[in-house]
C-alpha positions as protocol buffer text, in pm:
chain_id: "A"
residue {
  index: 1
  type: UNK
  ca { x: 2805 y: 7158 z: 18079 }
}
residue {
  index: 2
  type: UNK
  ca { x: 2900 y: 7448 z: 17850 }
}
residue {
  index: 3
  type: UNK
  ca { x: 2929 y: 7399 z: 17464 }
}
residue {
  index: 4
  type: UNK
  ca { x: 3281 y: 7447 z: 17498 }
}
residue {
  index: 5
  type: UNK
  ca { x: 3349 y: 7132 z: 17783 }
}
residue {
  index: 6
  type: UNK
  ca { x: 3128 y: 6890 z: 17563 }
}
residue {
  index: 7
  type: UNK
  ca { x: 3358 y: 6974 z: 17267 }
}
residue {
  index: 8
  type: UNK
  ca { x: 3667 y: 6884 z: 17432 }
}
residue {
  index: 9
  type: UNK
  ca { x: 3523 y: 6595 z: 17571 }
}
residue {
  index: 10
  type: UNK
  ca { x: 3457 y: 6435 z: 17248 }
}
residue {
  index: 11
  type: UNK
  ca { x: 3792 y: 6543 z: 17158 }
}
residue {
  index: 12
  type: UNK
  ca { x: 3951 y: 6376 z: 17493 }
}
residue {
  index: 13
  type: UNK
  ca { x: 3690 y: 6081 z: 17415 }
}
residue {
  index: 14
  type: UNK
  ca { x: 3821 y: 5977 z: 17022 }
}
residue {
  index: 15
  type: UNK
  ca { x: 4086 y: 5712 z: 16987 }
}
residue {
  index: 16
  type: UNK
  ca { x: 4415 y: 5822 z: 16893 }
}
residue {
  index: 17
  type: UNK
  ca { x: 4558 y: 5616 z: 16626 }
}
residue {
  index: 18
  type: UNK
  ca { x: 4844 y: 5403 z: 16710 }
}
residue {
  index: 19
  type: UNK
  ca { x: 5202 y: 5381 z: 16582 }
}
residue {
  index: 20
  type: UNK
  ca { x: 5125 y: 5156 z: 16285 }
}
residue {
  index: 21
  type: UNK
  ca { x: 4810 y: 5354 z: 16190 }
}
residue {
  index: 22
  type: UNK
  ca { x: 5000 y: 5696 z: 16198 }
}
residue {
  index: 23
  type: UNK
  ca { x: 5253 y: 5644 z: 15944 }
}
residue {
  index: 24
  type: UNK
  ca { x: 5146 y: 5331 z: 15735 }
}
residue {
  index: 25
  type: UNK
  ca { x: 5164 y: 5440 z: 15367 }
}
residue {
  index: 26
  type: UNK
  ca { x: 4807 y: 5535 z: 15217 }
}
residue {
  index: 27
  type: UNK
  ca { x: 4954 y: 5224 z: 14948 }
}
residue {
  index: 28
  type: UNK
  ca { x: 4863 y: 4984 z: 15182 }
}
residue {
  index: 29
  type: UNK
  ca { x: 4506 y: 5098 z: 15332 }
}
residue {
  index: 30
  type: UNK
  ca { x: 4432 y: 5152 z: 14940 }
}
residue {
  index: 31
  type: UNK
  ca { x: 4467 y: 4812 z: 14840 }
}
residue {
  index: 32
  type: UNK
  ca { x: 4317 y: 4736 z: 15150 }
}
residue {
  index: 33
  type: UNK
  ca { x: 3975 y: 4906 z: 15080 }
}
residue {
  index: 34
  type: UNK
  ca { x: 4004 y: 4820 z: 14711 }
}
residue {
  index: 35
  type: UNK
  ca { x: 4160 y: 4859 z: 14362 }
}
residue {
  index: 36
  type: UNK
  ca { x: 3981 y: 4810 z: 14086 }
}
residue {
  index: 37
  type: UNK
  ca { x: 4023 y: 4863 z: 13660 }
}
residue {
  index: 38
  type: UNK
  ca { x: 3855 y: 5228 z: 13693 }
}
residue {
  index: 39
  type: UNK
  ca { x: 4106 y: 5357 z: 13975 }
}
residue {
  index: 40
  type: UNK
  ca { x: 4411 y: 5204 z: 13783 }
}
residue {
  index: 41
  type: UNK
  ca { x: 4276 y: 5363 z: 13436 }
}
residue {
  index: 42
  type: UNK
  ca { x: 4301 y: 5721 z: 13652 }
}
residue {
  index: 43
  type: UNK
  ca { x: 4614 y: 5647 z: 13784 }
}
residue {
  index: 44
  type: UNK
  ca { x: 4779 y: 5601 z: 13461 }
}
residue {
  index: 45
  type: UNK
  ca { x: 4621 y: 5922 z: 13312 }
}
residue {
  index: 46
  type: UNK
  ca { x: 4754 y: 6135 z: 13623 }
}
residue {
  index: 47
  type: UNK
  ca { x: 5076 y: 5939 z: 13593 }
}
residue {
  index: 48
  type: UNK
  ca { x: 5136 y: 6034 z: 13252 }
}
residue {
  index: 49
  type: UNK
  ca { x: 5035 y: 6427 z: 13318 }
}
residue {
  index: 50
  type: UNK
  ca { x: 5259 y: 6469 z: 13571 }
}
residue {
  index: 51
  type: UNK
  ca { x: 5518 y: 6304 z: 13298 }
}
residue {
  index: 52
  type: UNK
  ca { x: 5454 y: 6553 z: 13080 }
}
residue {
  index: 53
  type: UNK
  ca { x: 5534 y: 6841 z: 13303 }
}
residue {
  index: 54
  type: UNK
  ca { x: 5813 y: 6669 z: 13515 }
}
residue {
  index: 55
  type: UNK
  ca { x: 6044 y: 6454 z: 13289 }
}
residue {
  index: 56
  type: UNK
  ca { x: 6142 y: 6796 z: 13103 }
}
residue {
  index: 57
  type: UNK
  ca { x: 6138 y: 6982 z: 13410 }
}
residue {
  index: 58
  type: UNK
  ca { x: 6342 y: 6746 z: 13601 }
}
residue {
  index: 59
  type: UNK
  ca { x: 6620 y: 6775 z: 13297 }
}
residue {
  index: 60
  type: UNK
  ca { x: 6573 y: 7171 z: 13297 }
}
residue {
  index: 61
  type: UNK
  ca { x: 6615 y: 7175 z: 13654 }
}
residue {
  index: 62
  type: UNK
  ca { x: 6942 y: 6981 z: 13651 }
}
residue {
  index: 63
  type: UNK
  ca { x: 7100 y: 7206 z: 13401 }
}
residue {
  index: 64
  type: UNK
  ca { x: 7029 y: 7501 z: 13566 }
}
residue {
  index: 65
  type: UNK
  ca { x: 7144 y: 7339 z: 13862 }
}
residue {
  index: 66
  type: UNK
  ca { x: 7528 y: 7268 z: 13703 }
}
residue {
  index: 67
  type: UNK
  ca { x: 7460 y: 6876 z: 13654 }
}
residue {
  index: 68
  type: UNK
  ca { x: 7395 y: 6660 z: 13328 }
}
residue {
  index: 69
  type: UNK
  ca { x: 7051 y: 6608 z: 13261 }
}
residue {
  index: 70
  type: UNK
  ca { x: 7013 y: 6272 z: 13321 }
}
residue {
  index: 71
  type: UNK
  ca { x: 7072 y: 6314 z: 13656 }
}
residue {
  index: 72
  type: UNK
  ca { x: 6730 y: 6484 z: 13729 }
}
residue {
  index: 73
  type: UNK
  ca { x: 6562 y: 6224 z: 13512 }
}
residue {
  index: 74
  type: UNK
  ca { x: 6730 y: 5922 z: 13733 }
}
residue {
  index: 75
  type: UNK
  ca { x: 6616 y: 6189 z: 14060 }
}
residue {
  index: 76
  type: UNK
  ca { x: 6253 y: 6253 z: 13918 }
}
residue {
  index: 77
  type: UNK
  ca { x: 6169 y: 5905 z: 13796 }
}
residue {
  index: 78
  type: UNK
  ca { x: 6312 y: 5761 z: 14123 }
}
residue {
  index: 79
  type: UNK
  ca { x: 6216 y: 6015 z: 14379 }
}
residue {
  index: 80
  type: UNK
  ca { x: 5845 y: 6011 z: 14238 }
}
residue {
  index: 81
  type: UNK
  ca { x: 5797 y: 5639 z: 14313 }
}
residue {
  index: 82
  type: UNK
  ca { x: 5939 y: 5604 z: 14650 }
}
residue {
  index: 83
  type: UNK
  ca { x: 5772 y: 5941 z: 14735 }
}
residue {
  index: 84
  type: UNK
  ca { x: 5425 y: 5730 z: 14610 }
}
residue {
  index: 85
  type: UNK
  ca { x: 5489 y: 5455 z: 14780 }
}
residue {
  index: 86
  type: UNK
  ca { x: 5558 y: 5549 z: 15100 }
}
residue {
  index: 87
  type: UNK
  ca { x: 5330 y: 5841 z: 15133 }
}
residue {
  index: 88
  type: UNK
  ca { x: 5051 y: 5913 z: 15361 }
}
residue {
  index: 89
  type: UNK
  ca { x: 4850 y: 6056 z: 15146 }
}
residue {
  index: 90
  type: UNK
  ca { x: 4575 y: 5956 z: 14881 }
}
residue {
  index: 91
  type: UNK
  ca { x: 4609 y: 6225 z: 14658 }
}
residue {
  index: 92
  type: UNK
  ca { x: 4995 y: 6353 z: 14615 }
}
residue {
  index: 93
  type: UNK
  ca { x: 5240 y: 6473 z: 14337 }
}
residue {
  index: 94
  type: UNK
  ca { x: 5608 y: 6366 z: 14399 }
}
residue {
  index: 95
  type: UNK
  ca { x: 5817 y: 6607 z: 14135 }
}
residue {
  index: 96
  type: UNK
  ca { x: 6120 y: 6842 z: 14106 }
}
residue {
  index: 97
  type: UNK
  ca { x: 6073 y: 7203 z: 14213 }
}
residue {
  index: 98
  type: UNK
  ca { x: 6213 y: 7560 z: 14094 }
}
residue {
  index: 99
  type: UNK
  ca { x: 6287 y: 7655 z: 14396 }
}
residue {
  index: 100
  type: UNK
  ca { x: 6563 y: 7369 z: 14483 }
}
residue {
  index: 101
  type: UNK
  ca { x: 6778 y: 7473 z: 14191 }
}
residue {
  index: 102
  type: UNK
  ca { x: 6941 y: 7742 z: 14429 }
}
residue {
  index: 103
  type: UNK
  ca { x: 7081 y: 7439 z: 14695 }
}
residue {
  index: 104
  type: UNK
  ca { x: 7139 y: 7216 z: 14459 }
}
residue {
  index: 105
  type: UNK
  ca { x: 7322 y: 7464 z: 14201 }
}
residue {
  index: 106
  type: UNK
  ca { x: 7555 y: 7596 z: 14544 }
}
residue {
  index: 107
  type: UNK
  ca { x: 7569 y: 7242 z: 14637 }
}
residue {
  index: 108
  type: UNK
  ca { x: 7714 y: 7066 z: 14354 }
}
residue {
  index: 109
  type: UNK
  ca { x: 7927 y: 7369 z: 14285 }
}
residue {
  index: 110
  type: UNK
  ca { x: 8109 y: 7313 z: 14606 }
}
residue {
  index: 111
  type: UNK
  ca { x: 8068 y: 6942 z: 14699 }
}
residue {
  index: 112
  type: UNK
  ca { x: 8024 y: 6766 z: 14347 }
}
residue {
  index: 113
  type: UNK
  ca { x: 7707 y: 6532 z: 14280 }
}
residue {
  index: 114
  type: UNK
  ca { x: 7815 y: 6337 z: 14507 }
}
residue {
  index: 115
  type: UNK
  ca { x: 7764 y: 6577 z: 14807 }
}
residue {
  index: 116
  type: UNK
  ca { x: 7422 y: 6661 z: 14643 }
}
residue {
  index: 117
  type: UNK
  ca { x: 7335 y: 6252 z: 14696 }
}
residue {
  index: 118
  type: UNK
  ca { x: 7452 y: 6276 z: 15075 }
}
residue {
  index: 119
  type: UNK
  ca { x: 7288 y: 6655 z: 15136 }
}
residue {
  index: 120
  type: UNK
  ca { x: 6992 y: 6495 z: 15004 }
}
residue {
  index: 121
  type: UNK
  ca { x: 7025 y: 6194 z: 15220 }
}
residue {
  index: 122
  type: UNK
  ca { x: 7050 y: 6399 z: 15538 }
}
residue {
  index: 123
  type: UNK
  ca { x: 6770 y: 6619 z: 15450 }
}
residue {
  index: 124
  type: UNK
  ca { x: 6556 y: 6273 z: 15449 }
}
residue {
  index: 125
  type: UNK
  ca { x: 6673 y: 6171 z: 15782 }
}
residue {
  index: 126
  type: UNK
  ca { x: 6608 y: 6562 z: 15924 }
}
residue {
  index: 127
  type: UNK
  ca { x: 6260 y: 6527 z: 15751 }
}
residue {
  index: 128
  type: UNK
  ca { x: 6198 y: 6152 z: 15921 }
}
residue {
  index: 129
  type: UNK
  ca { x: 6305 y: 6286 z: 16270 }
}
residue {
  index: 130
  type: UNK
  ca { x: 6084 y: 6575 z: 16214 }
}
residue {
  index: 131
  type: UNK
  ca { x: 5830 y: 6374 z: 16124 }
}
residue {
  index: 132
  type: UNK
  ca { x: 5868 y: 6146 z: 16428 }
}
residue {
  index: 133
  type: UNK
  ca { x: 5851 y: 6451 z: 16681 }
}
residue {
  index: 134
  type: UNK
  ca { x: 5549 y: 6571 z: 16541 }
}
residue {
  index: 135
  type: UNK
  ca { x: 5732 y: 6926 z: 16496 }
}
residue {
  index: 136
  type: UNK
  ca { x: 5522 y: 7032 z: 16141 }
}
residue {
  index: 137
  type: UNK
  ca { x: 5323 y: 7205 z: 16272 }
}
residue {
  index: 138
  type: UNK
  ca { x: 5550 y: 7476 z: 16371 }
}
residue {
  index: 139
  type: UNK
  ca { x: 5583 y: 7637 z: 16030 }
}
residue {
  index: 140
  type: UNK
  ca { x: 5281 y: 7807 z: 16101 }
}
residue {
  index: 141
  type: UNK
  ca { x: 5528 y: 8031 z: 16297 }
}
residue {
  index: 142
  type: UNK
  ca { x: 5712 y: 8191 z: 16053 }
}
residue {
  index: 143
  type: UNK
  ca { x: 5589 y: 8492 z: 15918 }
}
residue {
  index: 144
  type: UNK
  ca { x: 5410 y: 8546 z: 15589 }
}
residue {
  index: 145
  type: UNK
  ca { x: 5665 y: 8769 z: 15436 }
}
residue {
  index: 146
  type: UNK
  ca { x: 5936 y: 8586 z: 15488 }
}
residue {
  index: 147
  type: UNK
  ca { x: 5791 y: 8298 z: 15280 }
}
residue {
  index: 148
  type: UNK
  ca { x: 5714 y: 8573 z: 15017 }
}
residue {
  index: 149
  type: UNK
  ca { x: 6066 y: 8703 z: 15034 }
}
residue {
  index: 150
  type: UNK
  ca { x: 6242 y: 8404 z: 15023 }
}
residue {
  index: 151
  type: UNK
  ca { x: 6020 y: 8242 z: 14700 }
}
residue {
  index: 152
  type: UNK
  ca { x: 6061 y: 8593 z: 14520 }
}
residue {
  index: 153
  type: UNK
  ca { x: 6501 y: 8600 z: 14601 }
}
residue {
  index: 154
  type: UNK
  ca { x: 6460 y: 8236 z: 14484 }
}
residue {
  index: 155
  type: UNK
  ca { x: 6308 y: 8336 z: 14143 }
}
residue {
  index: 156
  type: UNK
  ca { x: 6572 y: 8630 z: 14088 }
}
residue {
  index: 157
  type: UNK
  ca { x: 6814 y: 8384 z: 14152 }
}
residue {
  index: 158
  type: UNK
  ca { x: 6650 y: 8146 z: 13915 }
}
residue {
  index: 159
  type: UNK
  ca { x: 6647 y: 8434 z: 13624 }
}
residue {
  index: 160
  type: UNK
  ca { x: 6941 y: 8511 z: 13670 }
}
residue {
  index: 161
  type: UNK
  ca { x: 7114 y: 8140 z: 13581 }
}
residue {
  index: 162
  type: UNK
  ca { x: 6892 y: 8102 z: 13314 }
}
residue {
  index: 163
  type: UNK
  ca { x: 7041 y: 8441 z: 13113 }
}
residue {
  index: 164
  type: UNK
  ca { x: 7338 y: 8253 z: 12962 }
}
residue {
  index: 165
  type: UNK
  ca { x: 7125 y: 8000 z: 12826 }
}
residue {
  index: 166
  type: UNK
  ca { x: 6834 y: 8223 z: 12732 }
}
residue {
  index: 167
  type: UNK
  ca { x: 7078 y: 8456 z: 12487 }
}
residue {
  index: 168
  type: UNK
  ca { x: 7341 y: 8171 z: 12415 }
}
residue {
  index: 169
  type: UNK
  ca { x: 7602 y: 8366 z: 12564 }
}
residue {
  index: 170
  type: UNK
  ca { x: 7960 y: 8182 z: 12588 }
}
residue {
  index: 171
  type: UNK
  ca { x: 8181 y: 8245 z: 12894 }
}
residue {
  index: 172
  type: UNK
  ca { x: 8555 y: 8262 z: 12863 }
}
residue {
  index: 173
  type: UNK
  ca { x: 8558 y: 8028 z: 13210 }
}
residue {
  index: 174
  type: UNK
  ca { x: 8330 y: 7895 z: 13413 }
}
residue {
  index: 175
  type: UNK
  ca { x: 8011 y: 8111 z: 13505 }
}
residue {
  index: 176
  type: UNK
  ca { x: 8013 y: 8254 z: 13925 }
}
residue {
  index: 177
  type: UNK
  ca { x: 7762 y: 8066 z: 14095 }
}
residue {
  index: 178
  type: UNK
  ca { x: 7734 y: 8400 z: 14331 }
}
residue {
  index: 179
  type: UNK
  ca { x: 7445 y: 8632 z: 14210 }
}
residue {
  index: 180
  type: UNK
  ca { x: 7656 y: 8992 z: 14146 }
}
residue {
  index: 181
  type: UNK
  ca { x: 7947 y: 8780 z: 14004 }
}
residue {
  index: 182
  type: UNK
  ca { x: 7756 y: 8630 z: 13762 }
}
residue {
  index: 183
  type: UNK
  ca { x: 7591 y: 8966 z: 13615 }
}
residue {
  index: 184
  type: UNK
  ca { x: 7925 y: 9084 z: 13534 }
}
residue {
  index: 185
  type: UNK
  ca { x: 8053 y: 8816 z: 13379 }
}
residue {
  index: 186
  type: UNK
  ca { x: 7727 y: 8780 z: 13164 }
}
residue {
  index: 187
  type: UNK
  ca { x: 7745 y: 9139 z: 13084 }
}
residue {
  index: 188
  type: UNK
  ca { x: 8147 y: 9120 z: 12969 }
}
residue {
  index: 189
  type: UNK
  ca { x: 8046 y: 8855 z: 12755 }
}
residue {
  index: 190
  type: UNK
  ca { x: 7744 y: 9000 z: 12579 }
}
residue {
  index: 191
  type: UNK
  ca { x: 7929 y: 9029 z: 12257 }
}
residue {
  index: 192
  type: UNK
  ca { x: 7904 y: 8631 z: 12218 }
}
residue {
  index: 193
  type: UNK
  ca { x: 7524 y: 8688 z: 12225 }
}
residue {
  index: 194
  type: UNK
  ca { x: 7377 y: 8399 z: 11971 }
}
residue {
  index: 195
  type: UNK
  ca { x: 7071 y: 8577 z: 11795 }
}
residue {
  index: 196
  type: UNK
  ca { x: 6926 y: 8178 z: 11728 }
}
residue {
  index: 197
  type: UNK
  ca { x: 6915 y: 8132 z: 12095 }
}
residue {
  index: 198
  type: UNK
  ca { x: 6787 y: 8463 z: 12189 }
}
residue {
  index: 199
  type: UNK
  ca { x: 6478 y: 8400 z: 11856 }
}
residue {
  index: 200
  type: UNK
  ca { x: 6411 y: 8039 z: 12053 }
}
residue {
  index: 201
  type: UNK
  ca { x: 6385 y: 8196 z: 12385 }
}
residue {
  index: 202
  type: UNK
  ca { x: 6134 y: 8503 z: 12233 }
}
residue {
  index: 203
  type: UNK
  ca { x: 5922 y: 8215 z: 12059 }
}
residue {
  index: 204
  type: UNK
  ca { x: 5903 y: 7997 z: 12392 }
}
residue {
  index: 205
  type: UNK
  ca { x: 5812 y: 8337 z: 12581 }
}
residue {
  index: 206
  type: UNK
  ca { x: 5555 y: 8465 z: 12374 }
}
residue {
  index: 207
  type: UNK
  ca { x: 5347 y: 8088 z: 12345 }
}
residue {
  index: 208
  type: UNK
  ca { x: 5320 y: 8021 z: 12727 }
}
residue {
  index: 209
  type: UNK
  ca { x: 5219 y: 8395 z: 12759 }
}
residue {
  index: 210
  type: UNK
  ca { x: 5015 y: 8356 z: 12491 }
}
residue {
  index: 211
  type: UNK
  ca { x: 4853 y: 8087 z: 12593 }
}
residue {
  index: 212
  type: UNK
  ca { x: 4812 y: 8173 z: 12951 }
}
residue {
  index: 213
  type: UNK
  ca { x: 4642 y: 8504 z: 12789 }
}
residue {
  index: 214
  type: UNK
  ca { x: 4384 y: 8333 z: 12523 }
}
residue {
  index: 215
  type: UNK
  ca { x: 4340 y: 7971 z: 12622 }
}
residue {
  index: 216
  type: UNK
  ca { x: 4407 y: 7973 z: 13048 }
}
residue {
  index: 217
  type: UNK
  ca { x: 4217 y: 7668 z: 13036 }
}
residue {
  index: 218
  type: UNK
  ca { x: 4494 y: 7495 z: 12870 }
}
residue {
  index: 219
  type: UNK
  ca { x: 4714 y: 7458 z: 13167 }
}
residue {
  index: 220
  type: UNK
  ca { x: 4869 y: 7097 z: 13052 }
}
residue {
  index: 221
  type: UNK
  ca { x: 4967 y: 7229 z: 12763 }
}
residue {
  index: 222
  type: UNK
  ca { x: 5151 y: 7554 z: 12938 }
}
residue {
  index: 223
  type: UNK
  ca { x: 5303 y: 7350 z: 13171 }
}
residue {
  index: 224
  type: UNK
  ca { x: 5482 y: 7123 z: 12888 }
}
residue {
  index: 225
  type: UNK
  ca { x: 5575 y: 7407 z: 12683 }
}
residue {
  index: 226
  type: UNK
  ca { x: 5720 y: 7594 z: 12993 }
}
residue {
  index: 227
  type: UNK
  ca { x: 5933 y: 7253 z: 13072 }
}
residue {
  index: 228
  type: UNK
  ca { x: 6037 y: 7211 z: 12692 }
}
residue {
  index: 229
  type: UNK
  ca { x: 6120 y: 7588 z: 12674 }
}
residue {
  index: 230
  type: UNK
  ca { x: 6398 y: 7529 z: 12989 }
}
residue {
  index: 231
  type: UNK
  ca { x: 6551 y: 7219 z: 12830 }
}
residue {
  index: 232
  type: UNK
  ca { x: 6518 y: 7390 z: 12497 }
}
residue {
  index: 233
  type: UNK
  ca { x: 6686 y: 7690 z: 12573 }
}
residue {
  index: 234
  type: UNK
  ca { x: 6965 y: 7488 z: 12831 }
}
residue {
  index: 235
  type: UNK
  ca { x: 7045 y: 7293 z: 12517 }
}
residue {
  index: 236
  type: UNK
  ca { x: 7092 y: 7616 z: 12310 }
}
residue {
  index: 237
  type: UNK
  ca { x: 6985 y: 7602 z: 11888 }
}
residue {
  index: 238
  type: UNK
  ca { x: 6990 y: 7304 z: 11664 }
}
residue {
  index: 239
  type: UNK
  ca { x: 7374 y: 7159 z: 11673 }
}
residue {
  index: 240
  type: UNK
  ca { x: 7463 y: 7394 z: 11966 }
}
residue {
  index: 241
  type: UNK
  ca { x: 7426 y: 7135 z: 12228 }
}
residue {
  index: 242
  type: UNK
  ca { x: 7687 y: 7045 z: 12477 }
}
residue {
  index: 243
  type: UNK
  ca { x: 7815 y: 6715 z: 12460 }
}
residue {
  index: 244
  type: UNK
  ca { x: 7844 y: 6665 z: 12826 }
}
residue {
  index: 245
  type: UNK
  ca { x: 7491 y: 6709 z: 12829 }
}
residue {
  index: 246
  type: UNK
  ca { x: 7356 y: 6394 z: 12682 }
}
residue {
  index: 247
  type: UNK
  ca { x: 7205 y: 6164 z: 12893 }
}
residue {
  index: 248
  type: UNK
  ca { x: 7431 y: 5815 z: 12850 }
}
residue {
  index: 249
  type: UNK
  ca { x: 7292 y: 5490 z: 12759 }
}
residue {
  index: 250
  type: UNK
  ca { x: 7370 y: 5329 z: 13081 }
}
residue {
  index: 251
  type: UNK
  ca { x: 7310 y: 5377 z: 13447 }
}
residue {
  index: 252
  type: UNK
  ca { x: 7461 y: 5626 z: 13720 }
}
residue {
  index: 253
  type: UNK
  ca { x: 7805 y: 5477 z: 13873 }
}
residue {
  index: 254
  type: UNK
  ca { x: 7744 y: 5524 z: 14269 }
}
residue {
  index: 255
  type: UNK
  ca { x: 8036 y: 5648 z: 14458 }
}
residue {
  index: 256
  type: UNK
  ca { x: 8071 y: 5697 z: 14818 }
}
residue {
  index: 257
  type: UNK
  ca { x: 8075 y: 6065 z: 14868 }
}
């Protein structure tokens, strides 16, 4: 027998893993094989430094995205745990990304929260079905640069929201979601540029690259000041913050979309 033909023997000859086995969340077959004091201790530690990075992001991200802030605490705090408990994984970080602000920005600009909650919602149910028909592994079909082109449009895109913000600039309506739209309507509105704003976003800008230059080891601490820099410069200078930006006191009201 050839190298080749015992290989995929032993292949043909290993159990598959049943139903249950396949998607039972790593929770479960961790508590299983053990939990003790020191794995709880690192837990907590890697808890609270994804905190630090994702509680302000989460915030920035909603403001960029057209939505109060406490909305992306409420979906960062939430999404993290269930995405914790029910993963398959040992080692996983559940957490907003950049890249989202783009459908959720064009989402809640058309549909309201409220169709963000039920896009989101559907997007689980794709993801489920998609995990049920074993169809993952077909990403590894679509070209290199498109991935590169997309996450590089995405990060224009990105820039581009955060310019009103980043100079203070105040808009005589509401500000174009579209990209091209939005440059001119930035641009007409230049004069309103708030020099306070513009000195907060310099400062922010020159730390992270700063400290990404002289101290790379100091990733934690880039992270958090990149996070505090978006909510920072979202919420404009001292006193320049927009009431319909503070998180309330109490809960979300649900609604049926």
């Amino acid at each position: 027998m050839s190298i080749t033909g015992e290989h995929a023997g032993k292949l043909h000859g290993l159990r598959q893993p049943t139903f249950t086995e396949l998607y039972l969340p790593k929770l479960v077959t961790v508590w299983r094989e053990g939990y003790g004091l020191a794995d709880l201790r690192a837990d907590v530690f890697a808890g609270l430094t994804v905190a630090i990075v994702a509680l302000p992001l989460s915030m920035a991200i909603a403001i960029a995205s057209g939505v109060t802030p406490d909305r992306g605490l409420y979906t960062a705090v939430v999404g993290g745990f269930i995405g914790s408990l029910l993963g398959g994984s040992r080692f996983q970080i559940g957490g907003p990304a950049g890249a989202f602000i783009v459908l959720v920005a064009a989402t809640a600009d058309r549909h309201g929260a409220d169709g963000v909650i039920l896009a989101t919602l559907m997007a689980g149910l794709f993801l489920v079905a998609a995990g049920f028909l074993r169809i993952g592994t077909y990403i590894k079909f679509i070209p290199y640069p498109v991935t590169v082109g997309f996450t590089a449009g995405i990060a224009v895109i990105i820039f581009a929201s955060q310019l009103r913000d980043l100079g203070g600039i105040t808009l005589a309506g509401k500000e174009p979601s579209e990209f091209v739209p939005k440059l001119v309507a930035l641009a007409a509105s230049l004069p309103t540029l708030n020099p306070s704003a513009v000195a907060v976003a310099i400062a922010s800008i020159a730390i992270i690259a700063g400290l990404r230059r002289w101290r790379p080891s100091w990733r934690r601490a880039v992270g958090w000041c990149r996070s505090c820099s978006g909510t920072a410069s979202s919420a404009g200078p001292a006193g320049a913050s927009r009431s319909t930006r503070r998180a309330p006191t109490t809960g979300p009201r649900s609604s049926t979309p």
